[in-house]
N, C-alpha and C positions, 0 to 999 in steps of 0.2 A: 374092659372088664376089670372090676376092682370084688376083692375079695377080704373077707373078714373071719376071723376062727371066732367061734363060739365056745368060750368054755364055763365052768361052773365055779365061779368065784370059792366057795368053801372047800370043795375040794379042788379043784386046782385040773380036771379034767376035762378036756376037748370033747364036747359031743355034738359040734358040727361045723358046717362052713357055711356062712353067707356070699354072696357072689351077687353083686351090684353089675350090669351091665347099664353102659353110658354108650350114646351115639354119639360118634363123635360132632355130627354137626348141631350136637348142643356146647359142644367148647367154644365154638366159634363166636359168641357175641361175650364171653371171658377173654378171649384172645383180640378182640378188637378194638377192647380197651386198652393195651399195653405194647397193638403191632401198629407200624405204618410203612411205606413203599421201603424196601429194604432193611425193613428189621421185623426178625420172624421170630416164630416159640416153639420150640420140639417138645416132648418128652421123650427123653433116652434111656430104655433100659440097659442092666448090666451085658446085655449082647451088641451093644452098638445098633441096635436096631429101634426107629423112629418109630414109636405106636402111635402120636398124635401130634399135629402140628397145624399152625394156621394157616398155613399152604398144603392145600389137597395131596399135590403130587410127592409133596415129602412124604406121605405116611407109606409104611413100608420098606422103604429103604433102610441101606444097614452101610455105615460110615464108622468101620473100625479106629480112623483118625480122629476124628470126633471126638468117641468116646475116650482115646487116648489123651485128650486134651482135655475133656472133662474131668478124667479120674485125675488129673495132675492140677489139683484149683491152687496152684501156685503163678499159674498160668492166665489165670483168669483177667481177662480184662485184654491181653494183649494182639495181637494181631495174626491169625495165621492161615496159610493157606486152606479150607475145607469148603466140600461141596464144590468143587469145582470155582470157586472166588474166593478173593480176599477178604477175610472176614472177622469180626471182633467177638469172643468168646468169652460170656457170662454165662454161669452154670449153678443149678442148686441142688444139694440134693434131697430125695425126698424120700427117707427111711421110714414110714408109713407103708408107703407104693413100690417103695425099692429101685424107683425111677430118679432120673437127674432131668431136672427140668432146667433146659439150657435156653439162652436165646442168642440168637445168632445175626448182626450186623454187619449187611456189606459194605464196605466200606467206602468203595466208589459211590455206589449210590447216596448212600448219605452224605459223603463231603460234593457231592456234585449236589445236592438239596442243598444243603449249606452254603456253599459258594458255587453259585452259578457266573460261573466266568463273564459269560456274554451280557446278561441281565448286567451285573454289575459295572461292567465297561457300559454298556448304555445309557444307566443310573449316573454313574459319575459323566459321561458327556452330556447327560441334560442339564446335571447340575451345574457344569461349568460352563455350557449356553447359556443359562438362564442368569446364571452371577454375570455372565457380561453384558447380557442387556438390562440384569438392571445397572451395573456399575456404568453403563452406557450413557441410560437414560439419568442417571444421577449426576453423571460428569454433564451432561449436555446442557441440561438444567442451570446446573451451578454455570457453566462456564457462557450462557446464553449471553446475559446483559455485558459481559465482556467481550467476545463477538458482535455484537452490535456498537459497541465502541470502537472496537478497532475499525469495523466496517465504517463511522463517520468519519474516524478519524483518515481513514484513505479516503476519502471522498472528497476532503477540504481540498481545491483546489492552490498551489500556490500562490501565495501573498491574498488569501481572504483570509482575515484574521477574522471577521466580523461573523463568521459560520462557526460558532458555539456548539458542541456534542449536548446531547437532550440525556439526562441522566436521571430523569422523574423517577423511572420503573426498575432501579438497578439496585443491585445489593449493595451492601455500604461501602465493600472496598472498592465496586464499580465507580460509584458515587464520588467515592475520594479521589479515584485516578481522574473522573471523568473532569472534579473542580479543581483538579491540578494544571489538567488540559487547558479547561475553558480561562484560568487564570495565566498560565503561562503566552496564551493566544492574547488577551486585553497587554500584556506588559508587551509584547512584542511589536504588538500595534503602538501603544506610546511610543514606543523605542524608535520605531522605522520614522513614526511622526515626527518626532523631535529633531531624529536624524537630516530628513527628509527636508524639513524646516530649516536646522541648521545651514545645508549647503546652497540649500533657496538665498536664506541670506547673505551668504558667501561668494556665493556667483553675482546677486546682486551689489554688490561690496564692490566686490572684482570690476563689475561691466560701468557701477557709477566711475571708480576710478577714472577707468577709460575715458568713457564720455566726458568727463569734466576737464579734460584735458585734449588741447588740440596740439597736434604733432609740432614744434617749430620751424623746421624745415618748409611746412606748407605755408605756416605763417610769413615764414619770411620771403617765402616766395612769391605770396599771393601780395603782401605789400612791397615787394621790389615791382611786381608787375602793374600795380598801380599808379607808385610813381614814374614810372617808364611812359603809362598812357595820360599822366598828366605834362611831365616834360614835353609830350609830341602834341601836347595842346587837345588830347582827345578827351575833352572832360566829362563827355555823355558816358560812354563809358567805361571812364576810370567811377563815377557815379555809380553807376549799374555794378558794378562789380563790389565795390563798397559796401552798399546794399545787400550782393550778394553774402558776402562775409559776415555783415552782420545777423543774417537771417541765418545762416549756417552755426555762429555761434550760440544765439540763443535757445536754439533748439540742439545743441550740445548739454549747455549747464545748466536746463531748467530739469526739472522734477525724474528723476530715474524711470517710476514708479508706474510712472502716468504712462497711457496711451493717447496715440491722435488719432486722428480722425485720417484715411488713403490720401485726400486730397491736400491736408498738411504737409505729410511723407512726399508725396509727389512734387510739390513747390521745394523743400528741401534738396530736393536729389537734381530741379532742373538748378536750382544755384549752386549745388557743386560743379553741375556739369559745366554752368556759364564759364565759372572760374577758370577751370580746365581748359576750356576753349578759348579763353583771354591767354590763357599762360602758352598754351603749345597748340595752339590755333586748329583747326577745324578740321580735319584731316580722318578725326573718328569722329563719325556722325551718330549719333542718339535721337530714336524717335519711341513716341510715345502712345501705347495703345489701350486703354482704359474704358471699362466697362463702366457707363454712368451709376449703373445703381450701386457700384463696391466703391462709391467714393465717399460713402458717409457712414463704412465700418469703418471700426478702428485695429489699430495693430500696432505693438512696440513703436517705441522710436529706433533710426538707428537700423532697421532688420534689412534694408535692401543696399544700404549706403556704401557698405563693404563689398557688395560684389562690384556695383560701379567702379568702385576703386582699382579695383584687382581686373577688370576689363582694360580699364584706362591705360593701367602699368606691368600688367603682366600679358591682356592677351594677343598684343603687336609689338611684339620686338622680332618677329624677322618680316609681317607687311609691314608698310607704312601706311596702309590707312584702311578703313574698315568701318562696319556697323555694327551699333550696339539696339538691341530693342529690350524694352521694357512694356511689360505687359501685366495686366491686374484682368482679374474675373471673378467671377463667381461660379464656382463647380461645384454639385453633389452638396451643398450643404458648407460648404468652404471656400474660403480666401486665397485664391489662388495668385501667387505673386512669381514670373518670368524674367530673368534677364539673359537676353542672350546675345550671344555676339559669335562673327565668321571669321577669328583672329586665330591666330596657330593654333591652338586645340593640344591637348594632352593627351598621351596613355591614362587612364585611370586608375589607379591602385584602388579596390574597394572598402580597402582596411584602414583608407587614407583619408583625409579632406585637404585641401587644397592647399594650406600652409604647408603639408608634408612635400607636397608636386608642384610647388610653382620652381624656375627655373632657379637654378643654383645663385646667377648672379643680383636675384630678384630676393630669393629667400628672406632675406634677411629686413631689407629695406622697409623702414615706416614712413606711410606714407599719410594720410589726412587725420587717425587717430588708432591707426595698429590694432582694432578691433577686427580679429579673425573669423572664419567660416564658420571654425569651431566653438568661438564664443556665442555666434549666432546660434546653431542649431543646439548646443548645451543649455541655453535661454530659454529656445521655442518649448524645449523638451520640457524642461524645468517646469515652465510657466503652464502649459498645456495639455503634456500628457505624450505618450510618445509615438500617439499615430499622426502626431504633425511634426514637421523639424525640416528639413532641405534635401532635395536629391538633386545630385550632380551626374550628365550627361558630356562626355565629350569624345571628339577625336582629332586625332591629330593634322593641322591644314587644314581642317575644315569648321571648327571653332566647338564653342562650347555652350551648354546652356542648365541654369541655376532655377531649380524649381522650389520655393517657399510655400509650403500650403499650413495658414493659419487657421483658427474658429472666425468661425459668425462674429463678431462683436461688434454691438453698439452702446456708448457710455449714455 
C-alpha cells in the first residue's frame, strides 16, 4: 500500500489522501531483473519489518539486525551475519515511501557460482589432458623420421656398410643426420678395403718370401744324399731324386699368385715325399687317396706341403715308424684336402695351431721352407673368406689329422 497527501497548491492545505494499493506479485517481474540464485531484494521499513521481497517467504518478517545494518550505510557493502547467512549488505533509502530498499547477497552462494571448485579442477584436468596429447602428437610427428633412422640404423647388421638409411621422407635435420650416416658408412667401407687389401698384400709379401726361398739345411741334405747314392753307384736313383728336387724347386719360385691345378699339388708333395724316403728311408709310409673328379680344381700352391713336413718331423719321435694318408674329395660344394697320420698325436690347445704344440725340442727347427699352419690358414682366410681355413683333430698315441677345406675352383 503506497499513499499520497493531497493538498491545495495555493493555499497550502491537505484535503485528502490517495492510497495506491500494489500486489505484490506485480514486483516480481521488477525484481527479476536485478535478482538471481542468492541475491535477493527486500523493502525495509523504519520497523525492521520486510513488506516486499522477491522471495515469497521473506515478506513479513521482522530482522531488527537488518535494519541495524541498514540504518548504519557506513556499513554498506560489507559482510555480515543476517537472516540466518552470511551475507553482503546494499541498502537504499527511499524518503518518498519511508522504506530502505536493501539487497541482500549470500555469500556462499555466490562465490560457490563463481568458483565452483569441482567444475574447475575438471576444466583445468581436461585442459592438461588435452595439451598432452596434442604436445604428444606433436612430438611424435616431429620425432617420427628420426625414429625410423635410428630403427635402420640398429638394423644394419655388422660390417654391411653397403645397407644405406633411406632418408627420402625426413625432415631436413633427419636428412642431414641420415647423409652423415650413409657417408660415414661409404668411407668406412673404403677404409676396411684398403685396409683389407693392404694386409692381402702383406701376407702375400710375407708367404712369396717363403716360397722363394728353400731352407739350406734340406738343401744340403738332399744333395749329400745324392752324392752318397751316386758314390754306391746307384745312379737310377740318385736320377730320380735329382728330378725330384728339381720339380720341387720349380714349383717353389714360380709365380706366388697363381694357382695349380690337385694333380700338380699331388706330383709335388709325392717328390717331397720320395726325397724323404731317399734321406731317412722308408719307415713312414704315405698312401694316396684321390677322388678323380677334384683333380682338375685348382688350389694355392704350397697348401698341403707343410703338413707333410710337420708329419714327417714332428709326428714320430717316440714310434719309429708309421702312416701317413693323404686324401682329396669333393664335399658339399667344396675342396676337401686330409692328411692324416697314427704318430704320437698331441693335447690340443684350441687357442693354438700347431707351431705353438709341436714338441719343444722340435719347435724351433726349419725344415724344407719354415712355412707354418698358421701361414697356411691366415692365406686360406685371406684369399677365400673365413668359412674355409684348417681344422686340426688330435690325441695323444693315436695320431693326428689336418682337415683343409677349400672353394670349387677351376682356372
Amino acid at each position: 500500500m503506497a499513499s499520497k497527501a493531497l493538498f491545495d497548491h495555493s493555499t497550502g492545505r491537505i484535503y485528502g489522501t490517495m492510497y495506491v494499493a500494489i500486489r505484490d506479485r506485480d514486483f516480481k517481474p521488477f525484481y527479476a531483473n536485478f535478482t538471481s540464485e542468492g541475491n535477493d531484494v527486500v523493502l525495509l521499513n523504519k520497523k525492521g519489518l520486510i513488506v516486499s521481497s522477491s522471495k515469497t517467504d521473506m515478506i513479513g518478517l521482522r530482522d531488527k539486525k537488518l535494519l541495524q545494518e541498514v540504518e548504519d550505510g557506513s556499513k554498506d557493502g560489507d559482510s555480515t551475519y543476517v537472516m540466518g547467512n552470511e551475507r553482503i549488505v546494499f541498502s537504499e533509502y527511499l524518503p518518498e515511501f519511508d522504506f530502505y530498499m536493501v539487497n541482500l547477497i549470500d555469500k556462499n552462494a555466490v562465490t560457490g557460482q563463481m568458483v565452483n571448485a569441482k567444475a574447475v579442477t575438471l576444466t583445468i584436468m581436461a585442459i592438461v589432458a588435452i595439451s598432452l596429447i596434442i604436445v604428444f602428437l606433436i612430438t611424435r610427428k616431429m620425432t617420427k623420421s628420426l625414429r625410423v633412422l635410428v630403427k635402420q640404423m640398429s638394423s644394419i647388421p655388422t660390417g654391411d656398410f653397403d645397407n644405406h638409411v633411406d632418408v627420402t621422407n625426413s625432415s631436413y635435420e633427419v636428412k642431414e643426420l641420415g647423409n652423415a650416416f650413409n657417408f660415414m658408412l661409404d668411407s668406412l667401407h673404403d677404409y676396411v678395403d684398403k685396409l683389407m687389401e693392404t694386409q692381402k698384400q702383406q701376407r702375400n709379401a710375407e708367404l712369396a718370401a717363403l716360397q722363394m726361398q728353400i731352407n739350406p739345411h734340406f738343401l744340403y741334405n738332399t744333395l749329400a744324399s745324392i752324392k752318397f747314392l751316386v758314390q754306391q753307384g746307384n745312379k737310377e736313383k740318385a736320377a730320380g731324386t735329382i728330378n725330384s728336387l728339381i720339380s720341387l724347386l720349380q714349383n717353389t719360385v714360380s709365380d706366388v699368385h697363381s694357382t695349380i691345378p690337385v694333380s700338380q699339388e699331388l706330383e709335388s708333395l709325392k717328390h717331397y715325399v720320395y726325397i724323404n724316403h731317399v734321406r731317412y728311408g722308408e719307415k713312414i709310409r704315405v698312401n694316396y687317396f684321390v677322388e678323380p673328379e677334384s683333380l682338375d680344381y685348382h688350389m694355392p700352391k704350397l697348401i698341403l706341403q707343410p703338413f707333410i713336413e710337420n708329419a714327417f718331423f714332428h709326428a714320430f719321435n717316440l714310434k719309429d715308424e708309421g702312416r701317413i694318408l693323404i686324401m682329396i674329395s669333393v664335399q658339399e660344394e667344396q675342396l676337401v684336402c686330409e692328411v692324416v697320420d697314427n704318430g704320437d698325436g698331441m693335447d690340443l690347445d684350441p687357442n693354438l695351431l700347431e707351431e705353438e704344440q709341436l714338441p719343444a725340442s722340435k719347435h724351433k727347427r726349419q725344415l724344407f721352407s719354415g712355412i707354418g699352419i698358421r701361414n697356411v690358414d691366415d692365406r686360406i682366410k685371406l684369399l677365400y673368406g673365413e668359412r674355409y681355413g684348417i681344422n686340426i683333430t688330435s690325441k695323444r698315441n693315436e695320431g693326428t689329422q689336418i682337415v683343409v677345406t677349400l672353394p670349387l675352383l677351376k682356372n
